[in-house]
C-alpha positions as CSV (number, residue, x, y, z in Angstrom):
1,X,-11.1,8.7,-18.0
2,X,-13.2,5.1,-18.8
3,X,-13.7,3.5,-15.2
4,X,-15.7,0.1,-16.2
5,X,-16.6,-2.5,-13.3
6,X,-15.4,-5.8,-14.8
7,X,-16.4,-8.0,-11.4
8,X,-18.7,-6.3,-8.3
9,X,-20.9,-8.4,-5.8
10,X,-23.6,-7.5,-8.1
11,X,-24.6,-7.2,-12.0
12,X,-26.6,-5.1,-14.2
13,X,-27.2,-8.4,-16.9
14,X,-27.4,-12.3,-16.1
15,X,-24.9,-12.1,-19.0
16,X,-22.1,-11.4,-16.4
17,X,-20.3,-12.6,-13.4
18,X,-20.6,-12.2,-10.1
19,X,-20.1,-12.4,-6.5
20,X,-18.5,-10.8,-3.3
21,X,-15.2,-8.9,-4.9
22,X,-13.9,-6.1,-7.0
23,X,-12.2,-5.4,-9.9
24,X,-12.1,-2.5,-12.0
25,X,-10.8,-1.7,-15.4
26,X,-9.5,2.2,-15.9
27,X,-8.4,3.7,-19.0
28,X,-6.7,7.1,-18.8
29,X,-4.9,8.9,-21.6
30,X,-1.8,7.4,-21.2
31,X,-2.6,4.0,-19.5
32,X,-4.8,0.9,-19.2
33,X,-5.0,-0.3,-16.0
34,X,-6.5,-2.9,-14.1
35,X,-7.8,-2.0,-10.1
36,X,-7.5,-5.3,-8.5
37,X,-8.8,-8.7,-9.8
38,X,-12.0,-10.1,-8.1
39,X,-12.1,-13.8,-6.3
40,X,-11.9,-15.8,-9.4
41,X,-11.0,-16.2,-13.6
42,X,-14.6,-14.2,-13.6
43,X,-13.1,-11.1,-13.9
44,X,-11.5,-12.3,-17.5
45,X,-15.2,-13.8,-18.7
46,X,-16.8,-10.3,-18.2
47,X,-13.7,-8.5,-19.4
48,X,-14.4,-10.3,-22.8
49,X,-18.3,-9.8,-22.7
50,X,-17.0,-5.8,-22.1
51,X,-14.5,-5.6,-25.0
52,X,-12.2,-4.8,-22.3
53,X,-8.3,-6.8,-24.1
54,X,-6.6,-7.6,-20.6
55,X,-3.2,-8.4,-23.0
56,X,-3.3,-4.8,-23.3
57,X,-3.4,-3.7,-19.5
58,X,0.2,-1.6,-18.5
59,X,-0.2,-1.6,-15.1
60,X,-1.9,-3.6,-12.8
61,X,-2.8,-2.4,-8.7
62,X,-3.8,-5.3,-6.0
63,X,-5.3,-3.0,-3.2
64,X,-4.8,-5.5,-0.7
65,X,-3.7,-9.1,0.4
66,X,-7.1,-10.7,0.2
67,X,-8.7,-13.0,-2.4
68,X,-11.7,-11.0,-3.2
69,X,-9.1,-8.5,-4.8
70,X,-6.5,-10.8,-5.8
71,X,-7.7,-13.8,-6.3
72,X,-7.8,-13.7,-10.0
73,X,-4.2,-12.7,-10.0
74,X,-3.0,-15.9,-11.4
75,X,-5.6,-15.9,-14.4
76,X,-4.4,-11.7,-15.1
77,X,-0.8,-13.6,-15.1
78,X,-1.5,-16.2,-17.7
79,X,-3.5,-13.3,-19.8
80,X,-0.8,-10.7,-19.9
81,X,3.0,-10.7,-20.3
82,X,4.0,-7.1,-19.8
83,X,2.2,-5.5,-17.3
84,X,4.0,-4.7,-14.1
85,X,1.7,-5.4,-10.9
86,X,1.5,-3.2,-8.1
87,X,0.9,-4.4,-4.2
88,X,1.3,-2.8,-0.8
89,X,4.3,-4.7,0.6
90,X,3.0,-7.6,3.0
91,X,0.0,-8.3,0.4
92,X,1.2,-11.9,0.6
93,X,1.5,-12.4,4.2
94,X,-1.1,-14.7,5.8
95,X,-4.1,-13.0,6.1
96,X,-7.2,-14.4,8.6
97,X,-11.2,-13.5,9.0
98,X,-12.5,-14.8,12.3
99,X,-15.8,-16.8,12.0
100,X,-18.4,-17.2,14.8
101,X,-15.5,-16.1,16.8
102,X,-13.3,-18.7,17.2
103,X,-13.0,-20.3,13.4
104,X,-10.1,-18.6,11.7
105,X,-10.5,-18.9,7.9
106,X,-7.4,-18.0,5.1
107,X,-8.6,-15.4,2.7
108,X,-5.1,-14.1,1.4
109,X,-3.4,-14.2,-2.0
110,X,-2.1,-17.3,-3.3
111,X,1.3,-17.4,-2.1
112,X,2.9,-19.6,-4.8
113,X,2.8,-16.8,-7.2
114,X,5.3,-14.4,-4.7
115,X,8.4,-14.8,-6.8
116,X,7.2,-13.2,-9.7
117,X,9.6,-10.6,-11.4
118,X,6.7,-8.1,-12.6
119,X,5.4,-8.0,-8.9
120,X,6.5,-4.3,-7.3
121,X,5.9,-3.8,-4.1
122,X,4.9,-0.3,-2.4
123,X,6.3,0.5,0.9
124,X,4.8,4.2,1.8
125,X,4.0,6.2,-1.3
126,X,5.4,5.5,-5.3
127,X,4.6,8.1,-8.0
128,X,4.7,6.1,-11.0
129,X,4.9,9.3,-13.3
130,X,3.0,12.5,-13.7
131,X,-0.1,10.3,-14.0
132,X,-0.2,7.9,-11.6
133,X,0.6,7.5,-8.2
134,X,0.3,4.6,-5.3
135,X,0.2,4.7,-1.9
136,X,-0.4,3.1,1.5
137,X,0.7,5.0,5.1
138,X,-2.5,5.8,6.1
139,X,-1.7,7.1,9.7
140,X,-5.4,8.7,10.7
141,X,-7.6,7.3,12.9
142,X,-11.3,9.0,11.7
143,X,-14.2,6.5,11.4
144,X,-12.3,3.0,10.5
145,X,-14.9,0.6,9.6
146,X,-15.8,-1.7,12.5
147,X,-15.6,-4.9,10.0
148,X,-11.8,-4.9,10.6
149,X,-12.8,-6.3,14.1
150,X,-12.8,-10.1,12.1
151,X,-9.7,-9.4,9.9
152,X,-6.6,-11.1,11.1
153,X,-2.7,-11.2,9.9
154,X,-0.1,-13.6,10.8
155,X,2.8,-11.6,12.3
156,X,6.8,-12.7,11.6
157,X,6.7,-13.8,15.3
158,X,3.9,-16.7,14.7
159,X,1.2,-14.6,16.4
160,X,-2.1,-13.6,15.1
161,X,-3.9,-10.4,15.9
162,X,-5.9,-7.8,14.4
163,X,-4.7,-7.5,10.7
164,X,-3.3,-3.3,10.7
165,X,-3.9,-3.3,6.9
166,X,-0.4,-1.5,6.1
167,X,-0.8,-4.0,2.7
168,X,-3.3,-1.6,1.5
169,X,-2.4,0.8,-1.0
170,X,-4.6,3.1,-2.9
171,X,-4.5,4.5,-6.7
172,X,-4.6,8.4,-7.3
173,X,-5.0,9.6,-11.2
174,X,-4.1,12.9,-12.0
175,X,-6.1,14.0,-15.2
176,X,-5.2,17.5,-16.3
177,X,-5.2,18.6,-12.5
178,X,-8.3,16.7,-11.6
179,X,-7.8,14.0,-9.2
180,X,-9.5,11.0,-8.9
181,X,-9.0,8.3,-6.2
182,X,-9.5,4.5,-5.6
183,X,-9.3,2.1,-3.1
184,X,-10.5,-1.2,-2.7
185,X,-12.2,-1.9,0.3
186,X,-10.7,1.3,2.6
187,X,-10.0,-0.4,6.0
188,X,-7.8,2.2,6.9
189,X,-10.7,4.9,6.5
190,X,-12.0,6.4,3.8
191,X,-11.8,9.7,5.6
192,X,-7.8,8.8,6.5
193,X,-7.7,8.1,3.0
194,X,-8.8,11.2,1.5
195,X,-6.6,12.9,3.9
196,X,-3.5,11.1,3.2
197,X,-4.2,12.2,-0.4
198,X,-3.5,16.1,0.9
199,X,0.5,15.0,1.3
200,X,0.6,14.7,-2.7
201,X,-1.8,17.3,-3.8
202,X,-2.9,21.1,-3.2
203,X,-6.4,20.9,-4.4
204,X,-9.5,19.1,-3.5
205,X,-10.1,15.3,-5.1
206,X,-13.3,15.3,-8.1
207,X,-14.0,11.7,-7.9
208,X,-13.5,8.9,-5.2
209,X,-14.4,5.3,-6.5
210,X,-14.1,2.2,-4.1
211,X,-15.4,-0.2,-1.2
212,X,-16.5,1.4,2.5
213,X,-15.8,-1.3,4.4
214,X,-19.4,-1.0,5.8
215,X,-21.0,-4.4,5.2
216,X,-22.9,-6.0,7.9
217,X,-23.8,-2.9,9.9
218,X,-27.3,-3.1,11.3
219,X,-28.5,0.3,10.3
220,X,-31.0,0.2,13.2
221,X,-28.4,0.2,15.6
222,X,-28.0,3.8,17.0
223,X,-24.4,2.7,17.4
224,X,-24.2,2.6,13.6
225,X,-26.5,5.7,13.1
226,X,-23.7,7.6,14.7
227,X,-21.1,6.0,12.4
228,X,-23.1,6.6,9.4
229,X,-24.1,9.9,10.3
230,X,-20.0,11.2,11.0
231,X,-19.2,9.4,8.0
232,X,-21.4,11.0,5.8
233,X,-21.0,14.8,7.4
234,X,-17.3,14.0,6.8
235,X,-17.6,12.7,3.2
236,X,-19.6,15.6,2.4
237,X,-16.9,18.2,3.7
238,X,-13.8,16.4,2.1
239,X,-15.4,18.3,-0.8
240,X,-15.1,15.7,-3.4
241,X,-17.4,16.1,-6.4
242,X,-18.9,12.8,-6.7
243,X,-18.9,9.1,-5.2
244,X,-19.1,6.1,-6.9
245,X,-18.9,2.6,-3.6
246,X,-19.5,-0.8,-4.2
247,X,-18.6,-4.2,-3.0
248,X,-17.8,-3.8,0.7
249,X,-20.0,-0.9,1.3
250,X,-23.5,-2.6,1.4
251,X,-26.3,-1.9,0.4
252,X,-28.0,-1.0,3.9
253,X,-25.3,1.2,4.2
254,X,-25.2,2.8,1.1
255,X,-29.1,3.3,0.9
256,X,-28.4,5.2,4.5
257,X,-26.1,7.1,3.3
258,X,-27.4,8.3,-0.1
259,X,-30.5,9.8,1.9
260,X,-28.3,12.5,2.9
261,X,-25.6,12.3,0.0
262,X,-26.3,13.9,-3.5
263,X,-23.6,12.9,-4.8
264,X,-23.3,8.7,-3.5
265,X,-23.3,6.5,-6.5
266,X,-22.8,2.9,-6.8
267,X,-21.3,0.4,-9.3
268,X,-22.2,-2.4,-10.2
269,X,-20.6,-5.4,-12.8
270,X,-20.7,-4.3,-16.2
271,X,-21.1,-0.4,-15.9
272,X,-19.2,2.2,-17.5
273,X,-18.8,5.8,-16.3
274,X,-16.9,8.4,-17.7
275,X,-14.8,10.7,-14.7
């Protein structure tokens, strides 16, 4: 399997695009798929500097309801006519990020693309075939990032509180019995995440590829220390063979944790890696 960043919060080359969001291109052996869609039409300029056809995408997988993965939806719509686009159901509701803690700023999908006839929405878990399978449900409660503190949903009633992220769904690829998993920015937990992956399959995961949600973390606080350090003893016993994190992980945070993880990598726009 071909995993190439097409949009990341940074860049190996000046020659691409970047800023704060994700979006991956995967290429299995019976699929091209593309792993959410960054902020902006940047993704597309990239994908072109990559060699990467986005006409020839088959499925398509917004993580979750916010712009930095699905904001580029509308350009992936104009690009391609057949592939069918996967969301967590509520990815279009109205999503929130407090500011100085009182300024509540929009930072969901665009909601005039909803009635789109290509757009399936996951409720729980959808195996797509022997391949591919989505899922949301995360039900743990192990070492959720402390950024969700900001994140806000509009609820049916009118009333705004804490965003519970049951819009984010995750991508598991099952390559001749090694399983590899993504997520895009793993509010839920990664740890809840990897868990929830032990309803679907019998054997540990090779590869997880995604966001921590650890951004903003002061690394000096002992507060965080502890965090980092539970996150990291239960990363390394989830027995996965290797991490790739980006975006919403940070760099503080990922430096931290590499110090006591072998097997932490990072992405960045425009690299490829085999899995």
């Amino acid at each position: 399997m071909k995993v190439i960043t097409l949009f990341e919060n940074r860049t190996i080359s000046k020659e691409y695009k970047c800023k704060h969001g994700l979006s991956l291109y995967i290429e299995t052996s019976n699929h091209k798929i593309l792993f959410d869609t960054g902020t902006d039409k940047s993704f597309a300029y990239n994908a072109s500097k990559l060699g990467v056809k986005l006409e020839e995408i088959d499925i398509a997988v917004i993580s979750h309801g916010h712009y930095d993965h699905g904001g580029g939806l509308e350009t992936f719509l104009k690009l391609n006519s057949k592939a069918k686009i996967y969301m967590g159901k509520g990815a279009f509701d109205s999503h929130l990020v407090k500011i100085f803690g009182i300024i509540k700023y929009n930072i969901g999908l665009k909601k005039a693309l909803i009635n789109n006839n290509r757009f399936v929405f996951v409720d729980g878990m959808l195996k797509i075939d022997d391949e591919l399978i989505l899922f949301g449900d995360v039900k743990g409660n192990k070492l959720k990032p402390k950024g969700n503190d900001r994140l806000l949903k509009s609820f049916s009633d009118k009333s705004i509180g804490k965003d519970d992220f049951e819009h984010e769904i995750n991508l598991l690829i099952n390559e001749n019995r090694k399983y590899s998993l993504f997520c895009g920015c793993a509010h839920k937990g990664i740890i809840n995440i990897i868990e929830r992956t032990k309803d679907f399959i019998d054997c540990d995961l090779t590869t997880v590829i995604g966001g921590f949600h650890l951004m903003r973390m002061d690394i000096k606080n002992p507060n965080s220390k502890v965090f980092l350090d539970d996150l990291s003893v239960n990363l390394i016993n989830s027995n996965v063979n290797k991490y790739y994190t980006c975006h919403c992980t940070g760099e503080k945070a990922y430096s931290y944790l590499s110090k006591s993880m072998s097997n932490l990598n990072e992405l960045k726009t425009g690299m490829v890696i085999e899995v």
